[in-house]
N, C-alpha and C positions, 0 to 999 in steps of 0.2 A: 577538531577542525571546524571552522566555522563554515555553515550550510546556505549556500543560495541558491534560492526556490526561484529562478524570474526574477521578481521584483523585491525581494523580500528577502533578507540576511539574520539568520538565529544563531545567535551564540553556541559555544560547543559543549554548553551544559543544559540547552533546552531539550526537551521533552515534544514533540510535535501529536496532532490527534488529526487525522486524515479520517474526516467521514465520509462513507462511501453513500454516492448516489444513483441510483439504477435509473436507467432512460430506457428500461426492457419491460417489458407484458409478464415476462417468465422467471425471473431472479430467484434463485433456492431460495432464498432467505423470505423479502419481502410479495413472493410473488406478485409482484406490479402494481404496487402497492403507488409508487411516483412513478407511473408509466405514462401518467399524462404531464403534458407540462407542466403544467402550473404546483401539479402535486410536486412535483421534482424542483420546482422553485421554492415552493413551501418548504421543503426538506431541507433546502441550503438556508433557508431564514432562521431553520428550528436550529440548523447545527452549530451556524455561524454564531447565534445567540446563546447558544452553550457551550462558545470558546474551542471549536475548533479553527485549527490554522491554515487548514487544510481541507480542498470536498475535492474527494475524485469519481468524474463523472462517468460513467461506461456503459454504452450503445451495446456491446451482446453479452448474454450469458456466457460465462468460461464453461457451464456442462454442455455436452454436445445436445444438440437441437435442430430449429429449422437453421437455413443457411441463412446467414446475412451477411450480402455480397457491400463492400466500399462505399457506395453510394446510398445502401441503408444506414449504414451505420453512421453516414457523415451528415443523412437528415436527421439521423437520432440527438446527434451530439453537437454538429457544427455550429450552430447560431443558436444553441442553449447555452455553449460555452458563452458567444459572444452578451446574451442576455445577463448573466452571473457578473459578466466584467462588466459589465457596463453601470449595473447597481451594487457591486464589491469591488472597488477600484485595487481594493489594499490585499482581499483577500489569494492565498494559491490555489490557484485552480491546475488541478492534473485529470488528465482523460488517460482512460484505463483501455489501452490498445494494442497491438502490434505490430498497425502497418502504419507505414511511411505515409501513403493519399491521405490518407485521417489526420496522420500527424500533422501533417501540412495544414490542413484546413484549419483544424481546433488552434494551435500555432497563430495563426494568421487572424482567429477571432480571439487571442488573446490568453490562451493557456499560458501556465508556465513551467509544467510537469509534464514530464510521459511518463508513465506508468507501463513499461512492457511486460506485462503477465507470462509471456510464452519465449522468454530467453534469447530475445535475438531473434524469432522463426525469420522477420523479415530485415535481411542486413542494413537497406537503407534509413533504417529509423533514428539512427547516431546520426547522418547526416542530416534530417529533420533537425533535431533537437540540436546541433551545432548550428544549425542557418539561423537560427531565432533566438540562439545563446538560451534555450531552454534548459530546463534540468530532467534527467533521465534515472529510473529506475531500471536496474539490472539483476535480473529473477534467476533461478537455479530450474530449471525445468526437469532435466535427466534428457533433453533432447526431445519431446513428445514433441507431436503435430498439435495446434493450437485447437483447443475444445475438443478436447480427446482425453480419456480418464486411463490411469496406467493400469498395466495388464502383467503382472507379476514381475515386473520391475524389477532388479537387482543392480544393487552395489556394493564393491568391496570393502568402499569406506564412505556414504551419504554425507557425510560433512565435508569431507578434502573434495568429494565433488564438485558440491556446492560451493566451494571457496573457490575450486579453480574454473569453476565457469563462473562468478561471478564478478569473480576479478578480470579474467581473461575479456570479458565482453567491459569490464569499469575501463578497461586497458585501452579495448577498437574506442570506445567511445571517445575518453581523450586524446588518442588521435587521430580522431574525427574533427576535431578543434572543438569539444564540448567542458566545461572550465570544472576543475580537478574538485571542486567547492560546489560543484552541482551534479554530483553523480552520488547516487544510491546503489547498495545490494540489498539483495534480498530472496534468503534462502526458500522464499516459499513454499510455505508447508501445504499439504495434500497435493500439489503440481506435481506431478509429474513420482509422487509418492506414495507409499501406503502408511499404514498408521505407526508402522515402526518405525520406519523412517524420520516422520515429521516430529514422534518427538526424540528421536537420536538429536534431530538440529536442535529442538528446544534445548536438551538437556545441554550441548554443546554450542549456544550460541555464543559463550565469549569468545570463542575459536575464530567467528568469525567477523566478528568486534574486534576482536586483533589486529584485524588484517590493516585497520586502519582507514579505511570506507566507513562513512556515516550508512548503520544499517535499520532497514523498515522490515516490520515484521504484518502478513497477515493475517489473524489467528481467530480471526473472531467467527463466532458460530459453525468453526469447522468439522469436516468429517471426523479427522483424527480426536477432536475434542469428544463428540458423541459417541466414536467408538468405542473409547476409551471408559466413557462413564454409560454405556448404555442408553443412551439419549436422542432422542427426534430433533430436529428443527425445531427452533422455537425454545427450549429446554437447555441453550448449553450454555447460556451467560455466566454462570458459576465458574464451569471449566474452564471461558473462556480469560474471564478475569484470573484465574490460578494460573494460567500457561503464560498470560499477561505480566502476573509479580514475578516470574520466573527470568522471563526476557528483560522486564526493567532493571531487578536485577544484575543480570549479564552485559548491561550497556547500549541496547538498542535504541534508536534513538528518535524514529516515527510508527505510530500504529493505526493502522487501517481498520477502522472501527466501525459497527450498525450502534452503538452505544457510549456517546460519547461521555456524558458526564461519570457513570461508572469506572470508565478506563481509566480517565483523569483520574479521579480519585484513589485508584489504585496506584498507578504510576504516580504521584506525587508521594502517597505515606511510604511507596518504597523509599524513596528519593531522604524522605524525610528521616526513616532510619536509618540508613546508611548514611546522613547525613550533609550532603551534597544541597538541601534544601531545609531553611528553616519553616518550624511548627508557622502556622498560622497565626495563633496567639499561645501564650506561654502566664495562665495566670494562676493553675491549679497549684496550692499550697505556698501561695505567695501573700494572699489578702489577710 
């Protein structure tokens, strides 16, 4: 299915690189590292330069922390977004959010993605993203309260879960009036799961590449990853990339990345063995 982002239409055999931009003090990952602007504009000059198609900008940490209430997070994000359009006319820009006042803002400075992290917490966000013919992502939570980490969490079956809440919410969205060509799922891993869980999805993400939804995967420097291999923050781009050849494999088809030229390169030589995409150049044992 052919995917449109806002402004922007990718064929149904592109491969997408969504870098992620923190406008937070506290981020796991880069601890605030682009907490000031300018750092955070820098960071879309770096990503955009290494061929992402995609920057998703996000006002609060997903771990729980201090509170940031609507109107923090709309000074975080709201005329950063509009700064980014304004000198990346072409580029997608998605804000990493869940409420609808945000939506709206970011929207109105020019987004062209929501990124809902927490599954729907807030119902009005399908209608955001239909007023503005934006494109929406639709996340598998397990039902958690938004920055809240799960608490022995169980299900019967973690993937028919995850398919049918994120179908279920692809469903409200399009009839919200949001265009069937703009909506995403996305099993999200560690949300709303433990480390068996996230990689039950990995191991079964063509299950939900089935479904027939264009699906985003976000895997990078994750818990499940350093669990898994023993690993800190900072240590898990190896895993990250292996969980990465895994999902390309399976047919995923955007990934939310801190490391974009690696990812590419990964997602391409899958691509490239399986065949879907030619070698670069082809001159060994030719000359």
């Amino acid at each position: 299915m052919t995917l449109r982002l806002g402004r922007q239409s990718f064929s149904d055999d592109a491969s997408l690189m969504m870098a992620i931009v923190n406008r937070t003090p506290d981020s796991f990952y880069d601890k605030g590292a682009t907490w000031a602007e300018d750092r955070a504009f820098d960071r879309v000059a770096q990503v955009v330069d290494q061929g992402a198609e995609i920057v998703d900008i996000g006002g609060i940490k997903a771990a729980p922390g201090v509170e940031i209430d609507a109107a923090e997070e709309i000074s975080r994000v709201g005329s950063f977004v509009g700064r980014v359009r304004s000198s990346y006319p072409s580029l997608v820009i998605s804000v990493d959010t869940w409420r609808a006042e945000v939506g709206r803002v970011v929207c109105s400075e020019g987004a062209d993605l929501l990124n809902d992290a927490w599954g729907g917490a807030d119902p009005e966000l399908v209608d955001v993203a239909a007023e503005f013919d934006a494109a929406i992502i639709c996340t598998h939570t397990g039902g958690v309260t938004p920055r809240t980490r799960p608490h022995r969490i169980e299900y019967a079956d973690v993937v028919a879960s995850a398919i049918a809440d994120t179908t279920a919410y692809a469903e409200r969205a399009l009839a919200a009036g949001v265009a069937r060509e703009s909506i995403v799922i996305d099993p999200a891993h560690d949300f709303g799961k433990n480390t068996a869980h996230s990689l039950e999805v990995t191991r079964r993400l063509s299950e939900m590449v089935d479904t027939g939804w264009p699906v985003l995967v976000s895997l990078s420097n994750k818990d499940f990853v350093g669990e898994s291999l023993d690993l800190p923050v900072g240590e898990r781009l190896i895993g990250t990339l292996a969980a990465t050849a895994f999902c390309a494999q399976a047919g995923a088809r955007i990934y939310r990345v801190h490391e974009v030229v690696e990812t590419r390169q990964v997602v391409d030589m899958v691509a490239t063995i399986m065949g879907s995409r030619q070698p670069a150049r082809v001159t060994r044992g030719l000359a």
